[in-house]
ZAMARGU-4260 file (C-alpha; in steps of 0.2 Angstrom, whole numbers, plus 5000, padded with zeros to 4 digits):
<rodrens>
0) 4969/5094/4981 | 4954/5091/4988 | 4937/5103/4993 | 4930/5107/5006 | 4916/5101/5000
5) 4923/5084/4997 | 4932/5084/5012 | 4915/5087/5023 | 4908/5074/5012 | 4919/5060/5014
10) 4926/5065/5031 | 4910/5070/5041 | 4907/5059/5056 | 4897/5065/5072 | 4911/5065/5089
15) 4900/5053/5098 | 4901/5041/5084 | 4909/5028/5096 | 4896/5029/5110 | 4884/5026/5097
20) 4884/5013/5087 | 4869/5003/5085 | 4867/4984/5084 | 4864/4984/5066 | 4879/4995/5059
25) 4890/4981/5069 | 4880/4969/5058 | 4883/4978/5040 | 4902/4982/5047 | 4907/4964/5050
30) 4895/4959/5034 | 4906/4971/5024 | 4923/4964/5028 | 4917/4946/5028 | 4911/4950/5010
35) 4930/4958/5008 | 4937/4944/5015 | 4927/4930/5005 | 4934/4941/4988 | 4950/4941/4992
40) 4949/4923/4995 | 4939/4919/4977 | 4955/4933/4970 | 4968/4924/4977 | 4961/4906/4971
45) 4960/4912/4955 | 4979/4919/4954 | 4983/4904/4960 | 4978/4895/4946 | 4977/4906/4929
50) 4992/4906/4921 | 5005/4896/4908 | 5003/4881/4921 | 4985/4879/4923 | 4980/4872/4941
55) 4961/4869/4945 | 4955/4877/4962 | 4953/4858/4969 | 4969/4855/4963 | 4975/4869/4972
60) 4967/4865/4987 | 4974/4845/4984 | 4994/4851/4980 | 4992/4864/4998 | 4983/4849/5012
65) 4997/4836/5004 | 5010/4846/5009 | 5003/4845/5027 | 5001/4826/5024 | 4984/4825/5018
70) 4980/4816/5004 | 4963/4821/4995 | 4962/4810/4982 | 4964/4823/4968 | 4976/4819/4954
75) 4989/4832/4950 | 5005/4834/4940 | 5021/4837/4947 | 5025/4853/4937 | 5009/4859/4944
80) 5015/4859/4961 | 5031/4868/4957 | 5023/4881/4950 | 5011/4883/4964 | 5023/4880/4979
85) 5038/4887/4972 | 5032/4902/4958 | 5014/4907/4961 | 5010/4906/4980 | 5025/4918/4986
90) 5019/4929/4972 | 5001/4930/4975 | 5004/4932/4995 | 5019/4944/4993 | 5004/4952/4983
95) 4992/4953/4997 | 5005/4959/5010 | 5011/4974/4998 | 4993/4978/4993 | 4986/4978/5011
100) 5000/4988/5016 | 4998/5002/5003 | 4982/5004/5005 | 4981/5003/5026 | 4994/5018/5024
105) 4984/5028/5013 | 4969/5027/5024 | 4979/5032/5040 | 4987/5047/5030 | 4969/5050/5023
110) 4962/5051/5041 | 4976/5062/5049 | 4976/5075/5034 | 4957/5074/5032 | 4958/5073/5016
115) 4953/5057/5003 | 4968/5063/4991 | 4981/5060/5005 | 4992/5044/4999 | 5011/5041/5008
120) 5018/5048/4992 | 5011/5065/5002 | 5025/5064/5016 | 5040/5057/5005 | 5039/5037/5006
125) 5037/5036/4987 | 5050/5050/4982 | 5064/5044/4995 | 5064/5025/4990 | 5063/5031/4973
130) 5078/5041/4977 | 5088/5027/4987 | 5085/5014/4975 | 5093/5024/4960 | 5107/5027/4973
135) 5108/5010/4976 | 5110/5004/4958 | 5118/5018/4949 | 5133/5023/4960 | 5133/5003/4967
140) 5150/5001/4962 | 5158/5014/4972 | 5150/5007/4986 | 5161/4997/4998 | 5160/4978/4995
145) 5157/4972/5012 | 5142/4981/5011 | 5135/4971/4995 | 5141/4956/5001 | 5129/4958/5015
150) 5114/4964/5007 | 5115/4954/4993 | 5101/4955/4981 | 5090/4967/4995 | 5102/4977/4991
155) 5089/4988/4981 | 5076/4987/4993 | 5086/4989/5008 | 5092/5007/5000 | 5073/5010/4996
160) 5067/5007/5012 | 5082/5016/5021 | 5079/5032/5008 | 5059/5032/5011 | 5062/5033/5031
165) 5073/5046/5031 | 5065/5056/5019 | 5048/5056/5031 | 5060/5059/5046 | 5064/5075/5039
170) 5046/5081/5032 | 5042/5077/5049 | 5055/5086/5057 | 5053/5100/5048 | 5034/5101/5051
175) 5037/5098/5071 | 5040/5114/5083 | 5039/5110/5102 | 5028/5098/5104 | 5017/5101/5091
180) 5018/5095/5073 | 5007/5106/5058 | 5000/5095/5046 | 4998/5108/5034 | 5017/5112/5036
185) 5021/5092/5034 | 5012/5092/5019 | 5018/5108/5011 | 5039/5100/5015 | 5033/5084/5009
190) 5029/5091/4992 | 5044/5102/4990 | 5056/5087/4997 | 5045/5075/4985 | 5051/5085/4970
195) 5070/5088/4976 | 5070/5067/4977 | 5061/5067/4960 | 5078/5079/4952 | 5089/5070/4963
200) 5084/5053/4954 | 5081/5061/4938 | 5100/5066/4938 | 5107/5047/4943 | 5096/5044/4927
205) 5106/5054/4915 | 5122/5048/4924 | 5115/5029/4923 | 5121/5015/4910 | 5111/5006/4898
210) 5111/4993/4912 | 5108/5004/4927 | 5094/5014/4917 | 5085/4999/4911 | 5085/4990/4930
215) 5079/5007/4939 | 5065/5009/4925 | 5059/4992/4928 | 5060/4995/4949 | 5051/5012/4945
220) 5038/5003/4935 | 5033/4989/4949 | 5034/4970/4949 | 5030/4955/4961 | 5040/4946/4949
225) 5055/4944/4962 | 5042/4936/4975 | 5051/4923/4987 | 5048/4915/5002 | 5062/4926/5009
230) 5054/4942/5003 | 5039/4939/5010 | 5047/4936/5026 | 5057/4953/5027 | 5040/4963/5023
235) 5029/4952/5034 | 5032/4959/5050 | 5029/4977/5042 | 5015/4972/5037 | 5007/4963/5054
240) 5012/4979/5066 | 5001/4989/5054 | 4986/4979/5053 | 4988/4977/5073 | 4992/4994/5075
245) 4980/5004/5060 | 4964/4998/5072 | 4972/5002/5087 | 4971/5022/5079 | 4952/5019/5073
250) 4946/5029/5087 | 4959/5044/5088 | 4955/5046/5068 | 4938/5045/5071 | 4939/5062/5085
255) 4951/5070/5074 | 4940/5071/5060 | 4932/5086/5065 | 4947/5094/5073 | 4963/5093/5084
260) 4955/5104/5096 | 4938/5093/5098 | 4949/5077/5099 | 4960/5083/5114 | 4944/5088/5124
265) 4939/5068/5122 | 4956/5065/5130 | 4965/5060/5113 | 4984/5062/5114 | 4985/5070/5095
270) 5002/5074/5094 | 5006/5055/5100 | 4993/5049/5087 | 5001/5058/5073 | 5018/5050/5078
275) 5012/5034/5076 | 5002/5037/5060 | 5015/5045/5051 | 5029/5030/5058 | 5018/5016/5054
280) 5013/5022/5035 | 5032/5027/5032 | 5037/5010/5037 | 5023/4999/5027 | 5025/5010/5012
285) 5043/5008/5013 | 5045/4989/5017 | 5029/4988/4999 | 5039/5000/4990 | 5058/4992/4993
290) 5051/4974/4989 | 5040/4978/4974 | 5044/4995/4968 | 5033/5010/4965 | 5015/5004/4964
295) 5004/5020/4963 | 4983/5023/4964 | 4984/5006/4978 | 4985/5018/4992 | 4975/5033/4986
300) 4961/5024/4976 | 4956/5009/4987 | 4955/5021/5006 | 4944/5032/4995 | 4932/5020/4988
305) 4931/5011/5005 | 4924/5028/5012 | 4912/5031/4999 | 4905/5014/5000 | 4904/5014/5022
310) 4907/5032/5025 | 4921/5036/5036 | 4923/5027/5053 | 4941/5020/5052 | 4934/5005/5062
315) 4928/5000/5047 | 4938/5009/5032 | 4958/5000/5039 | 4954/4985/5039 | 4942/4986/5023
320) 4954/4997/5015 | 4969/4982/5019 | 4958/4968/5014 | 4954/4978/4996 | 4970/4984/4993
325) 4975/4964/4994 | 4963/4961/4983 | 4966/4974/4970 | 4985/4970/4968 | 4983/4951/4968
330) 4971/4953/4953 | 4980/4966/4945 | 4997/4953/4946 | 4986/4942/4939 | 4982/4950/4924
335) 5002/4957/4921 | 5004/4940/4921 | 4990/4932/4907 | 4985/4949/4897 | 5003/4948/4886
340) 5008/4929/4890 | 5024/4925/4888 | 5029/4942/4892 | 5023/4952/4907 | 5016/4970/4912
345) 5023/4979/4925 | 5011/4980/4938 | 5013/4999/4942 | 5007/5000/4925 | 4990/4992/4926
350) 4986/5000/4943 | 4989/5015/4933 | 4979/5014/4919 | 4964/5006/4930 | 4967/5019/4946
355) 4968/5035/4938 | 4953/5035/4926 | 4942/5027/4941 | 4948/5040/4952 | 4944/5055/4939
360) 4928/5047/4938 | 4925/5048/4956 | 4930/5066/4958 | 4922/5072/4942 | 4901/5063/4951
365) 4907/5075/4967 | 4908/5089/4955 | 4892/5085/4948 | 4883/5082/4965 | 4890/5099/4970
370) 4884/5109/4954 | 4901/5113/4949 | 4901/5105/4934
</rodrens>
């Protein structure tokens, strides 16, 4: 868990921060998340055409304005244009969607906990789609058929979304009394029902078939490798109520960082802020998790970094923290795909092996700066 100190550090932002806001900060804000923006872009470019089937970035350009009916000029192969249009672009922008919403849910639970080490692993999403998908495949066949029938290959995912949800619902409820709803208490049943998830799924492991075990290490693992158009459409509406709704917060989690109390004398509605913060992370991390699997470090490491390189003001940190977390996960699916070609890495992998030694980094320079070390 995170200091104080660290806290105070990453966390500290005047009340009147709002009201206060000179003409120059707008500038470096917007130039921030243009600079985002334009990296994303370069990101996805290059995902787009680094691979077995290698597509130029003109060529990219070309094979996209043709299908609109403009012709460029630019030769391209008809192979090329499949793998674009039929392999590549739902894969890198499934990519964007589950990286941006990752990481927009860690920087709303990272604002209502005040703490940087908050990701939506804290309140259950991870654990309870973790839970529902081992359901889902393991006991599968003593499920009623319709049922299948209907969910068809979301099967899975549908199972991971539902077991996420519910799993929140409960640490929330647990944590509510009245009208009132202790964060300390939510985080304290998130980490109790985290682990009773975590032996829940480790039991449908031993009772899992060479079959069942290898398909739930590969969900647990993480992949963008079933990217289609019809996933990105189930995610895609997740994914655009929080990035309308994350800003919407900016201000509440800007008066909450210094306390509940000072937040309500500004005419803040904290108990209706948490609501939507703790509904609007379950259901993005959910809808990432159930159509990609577990992806760790996206949501904790990304929010984190944001605040160290603008400081706190949520104005700023969501949508940065979405824009980065796209990023991130669209490079990282582009090197599971290149680094062991023909063969590919889990992406859970890689954010693993790069997020965790970052992120030890980061915390062992705020030991130093504090003396501790």
């Amino acid at each position: 868990m995170a200091t104080t100190g660290d806290a105070q550090t990453l966390f500290s932002l005047p009340v009147n921060a709002p009201s206060t806001v000179t003409r120059s900060s707008i500038s470096r804000r917007t130039l921030f998340l243009m600079g985002c923006a334009v990296l994303l872009l370069v990101s996805m470019v290059l995902s787009l055409g680094f691979g077995a089937v290698t597509i130029s970035p003109i060529q990219v350009l070309s094979i996209l304005l043709s299908r609109i009916g403009i012709d460029t000029g630019v030769a391209f192969e008809t192979q090329q244009e499949l793998v674009l249009l039929g392999i590549r672009l739902p894969r890198v922008i499934l990519g964007l969607l589950v990286g941006a919403g990752l990481s927009l849910s860690g920087a709303l639970l990272q604002g209502l906990f005040r703490n940087p080490l908050a990701d939506p692993s804290l309140v259950g999403v991870s654990s309870g789609s973790a839970l529902g998908a081992a359901i889902m495949i393991v006991l599968s066949s003593s499920l009623p058929g319709f049922a299948l029938s209907a969910l068809g290959v979301f099967s899975v995912g549908f199972a991971a979304f539902v077991g996420g949800l519910i799993v929140t619902f409960i640490v929330y409820r647990i944590a509510t009394r009245g009208s009132m709803t202790s964060v300390a208490t939510m985080l304290l049943a998130g980490i109790a029902l985290n682990a009773l998830c975590a032996a829940g799924t480790g039991a449908l492991i031993v009772l899992s078939d060479d079959n069942q075990l290898r398909d739930l290490t590969f969900w647990t693992l993480g992949s963008l490798g079933g990217a289609t158009w019809t996933t990105i459409l189930v995610i895609l509406p997740f994914v655009l109520i929080a990035l309308i709704g994350g800003p919407m917060l900016a201000r509440a989690l800007n008066a909450m960082l210094l306390s509940e109390s000072e937040a309500r004398h500004l005419g803040i509605r904290t108990q209706q802020v948490k609501r939507f913060v703790i509904v609007l992370a379950a259901m993005t991390a959910g809808a990432a998790t159930a159509v990609a699997g577990l992806i760790g470090f996206v949501g904790l490491v990304v929010p984190h970094l944001v605040r160290l390189m603008v400081g706190p003001d949520h104005r700023t940190v969501i949508p940065a923290s979405a824009l980065l977390g796209a990023t991130l996960l669209v490079v990282a699916d582009l090197l599971a795909r290149v680094v062991m070609q023909p063969s590919e890495i889990p992406i859970g992998i890689l954010t693993a092996i790069a997020g965790a030694p970052f992120f030890l980094y980061l915390l062992v320079r705020s030991k130093h700066r504090e003396g501790l070390i």
